[in-house]
C-alpha positions as CSV (number, residue, x, y, z in Angstrom):
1,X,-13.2,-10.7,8.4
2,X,-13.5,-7.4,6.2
3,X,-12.1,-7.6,3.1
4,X,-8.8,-5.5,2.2
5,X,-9.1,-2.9,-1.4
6,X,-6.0,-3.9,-3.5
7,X,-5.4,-2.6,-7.0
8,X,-4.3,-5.5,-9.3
9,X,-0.6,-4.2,-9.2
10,X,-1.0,-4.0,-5.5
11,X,-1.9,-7.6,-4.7
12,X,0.7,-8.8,-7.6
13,X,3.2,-6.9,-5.2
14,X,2.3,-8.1,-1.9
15,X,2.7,-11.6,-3.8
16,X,5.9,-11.0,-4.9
17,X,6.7,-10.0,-1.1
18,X,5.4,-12.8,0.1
19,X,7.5,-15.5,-2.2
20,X,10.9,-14.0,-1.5
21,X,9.9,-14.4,2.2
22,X,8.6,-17.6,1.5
23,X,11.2,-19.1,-0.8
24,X,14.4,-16.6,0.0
25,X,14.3,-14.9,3.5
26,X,12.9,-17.7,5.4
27,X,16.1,-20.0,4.6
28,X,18.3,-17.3,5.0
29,X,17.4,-16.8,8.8
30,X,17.6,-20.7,9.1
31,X,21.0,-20.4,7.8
32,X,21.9,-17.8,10.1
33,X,20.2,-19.9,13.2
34,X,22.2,-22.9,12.1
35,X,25.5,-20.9,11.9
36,X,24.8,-19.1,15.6
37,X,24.2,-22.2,16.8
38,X,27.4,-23.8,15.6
39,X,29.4,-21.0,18.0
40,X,28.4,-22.9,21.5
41,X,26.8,-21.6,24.2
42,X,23.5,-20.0,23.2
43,X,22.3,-18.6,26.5
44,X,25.0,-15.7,25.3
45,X,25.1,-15.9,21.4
46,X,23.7,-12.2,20.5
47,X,24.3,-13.8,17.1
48,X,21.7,-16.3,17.6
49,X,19.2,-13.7,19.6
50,X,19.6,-11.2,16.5
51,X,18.5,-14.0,14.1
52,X,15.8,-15.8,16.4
53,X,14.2,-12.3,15.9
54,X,14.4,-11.9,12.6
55,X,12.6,-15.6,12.1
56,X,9.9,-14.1,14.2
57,X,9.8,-11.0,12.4
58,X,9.4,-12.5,8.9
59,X,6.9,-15.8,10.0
60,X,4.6,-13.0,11.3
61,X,5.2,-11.0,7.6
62,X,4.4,-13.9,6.5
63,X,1.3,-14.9,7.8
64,X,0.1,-10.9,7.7
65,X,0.6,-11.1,3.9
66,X,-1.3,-14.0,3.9
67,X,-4.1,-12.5,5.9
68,X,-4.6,-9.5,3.6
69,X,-4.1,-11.5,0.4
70,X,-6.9,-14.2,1.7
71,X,-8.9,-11.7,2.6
72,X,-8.3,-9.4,-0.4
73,X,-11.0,-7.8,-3.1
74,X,-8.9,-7.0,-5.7
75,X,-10.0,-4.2,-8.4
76,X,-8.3,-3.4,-11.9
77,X,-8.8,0.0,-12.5
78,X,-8.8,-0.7,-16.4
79,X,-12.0,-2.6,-16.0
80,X,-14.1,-0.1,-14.2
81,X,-17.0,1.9,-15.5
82,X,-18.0,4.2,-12.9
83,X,-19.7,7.2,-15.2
84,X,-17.1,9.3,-14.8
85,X,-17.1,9.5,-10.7
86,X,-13.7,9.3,-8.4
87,X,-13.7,5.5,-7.0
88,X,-11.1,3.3,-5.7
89,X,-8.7,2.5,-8.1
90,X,-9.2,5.8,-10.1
91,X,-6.5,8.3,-11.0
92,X,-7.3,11.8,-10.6
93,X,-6.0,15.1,-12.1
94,X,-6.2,18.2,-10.1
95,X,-5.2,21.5,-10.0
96,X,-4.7,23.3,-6.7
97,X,-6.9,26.4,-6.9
98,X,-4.2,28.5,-5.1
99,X,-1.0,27.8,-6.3
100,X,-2.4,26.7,-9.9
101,X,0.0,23.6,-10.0
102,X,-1.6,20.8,-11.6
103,X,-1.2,17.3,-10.0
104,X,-2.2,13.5,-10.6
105,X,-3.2,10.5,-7.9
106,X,-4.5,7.4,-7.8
107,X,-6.5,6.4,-4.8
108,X,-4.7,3.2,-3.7
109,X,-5.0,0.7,-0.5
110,X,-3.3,1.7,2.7
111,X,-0.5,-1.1,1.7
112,X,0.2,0.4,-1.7
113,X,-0.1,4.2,-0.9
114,X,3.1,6.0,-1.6
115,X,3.3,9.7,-2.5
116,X,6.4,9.6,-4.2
117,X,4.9,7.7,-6.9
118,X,1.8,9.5,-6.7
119,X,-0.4,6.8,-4.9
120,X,-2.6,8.3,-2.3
121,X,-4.3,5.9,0.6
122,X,-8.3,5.1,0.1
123,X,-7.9,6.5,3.8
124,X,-5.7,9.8,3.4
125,X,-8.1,13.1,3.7
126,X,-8.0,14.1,0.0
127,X,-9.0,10.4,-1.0
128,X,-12.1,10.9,1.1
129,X,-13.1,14.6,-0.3
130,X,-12.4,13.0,-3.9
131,X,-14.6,9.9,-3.4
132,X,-17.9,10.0,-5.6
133,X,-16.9,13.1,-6.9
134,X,-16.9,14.1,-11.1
135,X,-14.9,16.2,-13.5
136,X,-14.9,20.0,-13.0
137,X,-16.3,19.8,-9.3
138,X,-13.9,21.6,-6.6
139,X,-13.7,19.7,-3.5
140,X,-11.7,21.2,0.1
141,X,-9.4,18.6,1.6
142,X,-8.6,19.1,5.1
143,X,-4.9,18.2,5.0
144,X,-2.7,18.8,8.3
145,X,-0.9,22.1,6.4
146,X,-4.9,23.5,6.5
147,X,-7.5,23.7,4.1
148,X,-6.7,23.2,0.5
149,X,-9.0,23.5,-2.6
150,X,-9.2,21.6,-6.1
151,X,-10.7,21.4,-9.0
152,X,-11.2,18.0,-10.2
153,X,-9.7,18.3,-14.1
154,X,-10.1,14.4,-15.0
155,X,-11.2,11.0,-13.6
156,X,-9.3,7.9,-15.3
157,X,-9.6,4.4,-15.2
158,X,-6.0,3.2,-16.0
């Protein structure tokens, strides 16, 4: 089994997931399967369908968060020393060479990545150009809108 990148916020989160399934969402559905079930004849209770499938849907969250949690190789970004170079975990100021607009990610797990909060996945094309890169270096991402450049302002470890 390979093992999953998770920041240390990251895996706290798919923890947190993973007890309110656990301790919340799981009896929920067993509520609602115990209430279907009290209305008769199952073979036409769309009630009792609706919540059979949820039960399915959140044992296999379950045992997927699980999976990637067992499986994990979890990295604080506070702790690394990587001389300055873009690595998982890092957060990464740019500017866009064309436009001149200035912006900031950190390169995340596929699980964590979310642009709004300016969390880019270990997988997306600008993580990949960034990777092993320094400060002052201008790297091309091939993003689906075309080619982009960027300078590479600062490297941080937070």
């Amino acid at each position: 089994m390979s093992t999953v990148p998770l920041t240390k916020r990251g895996a706290e989160i798919l923890r947190q997931d993973l007890h309110r399934m656990k301790t919340k969402d799981r009896y929920e559905v067993i509520a609602a399967i115990a209430e279907a079930r009290s209305h008769g004849d199952l073979s036409e209770n769309a009630e009792y369908d609706a919540a059979k499938e949820r039960q399915a849907f959140i044992e296999g969250k379950i045992a997927e968060l699980e999976s990637k949690l067992s499986s994990a190789q979890i990295i604080d970004p506070s702790t690394l020393d990587a001389e300055g170079r873009v690595v998982f975990g890092a957060t990464v100021k740019l500017e866009d060479l064309e436009s001149g607009q200035t912006v900031q990610y950190q390169i995340v797990g596929v699980d964590e990545a979310d642009l709004k909060e300016s969390k880019v996945s270990i997988t997306s094309p600008i993580a990949r150009a960034l990777i092993g890169r320094v400060a002052g270096e201008v790297v091309e991402v091939q993003a689906p809108s075309g080619g982009r450049e960027y300078e590479i302002l600062e490297v941080l470890y937070i």
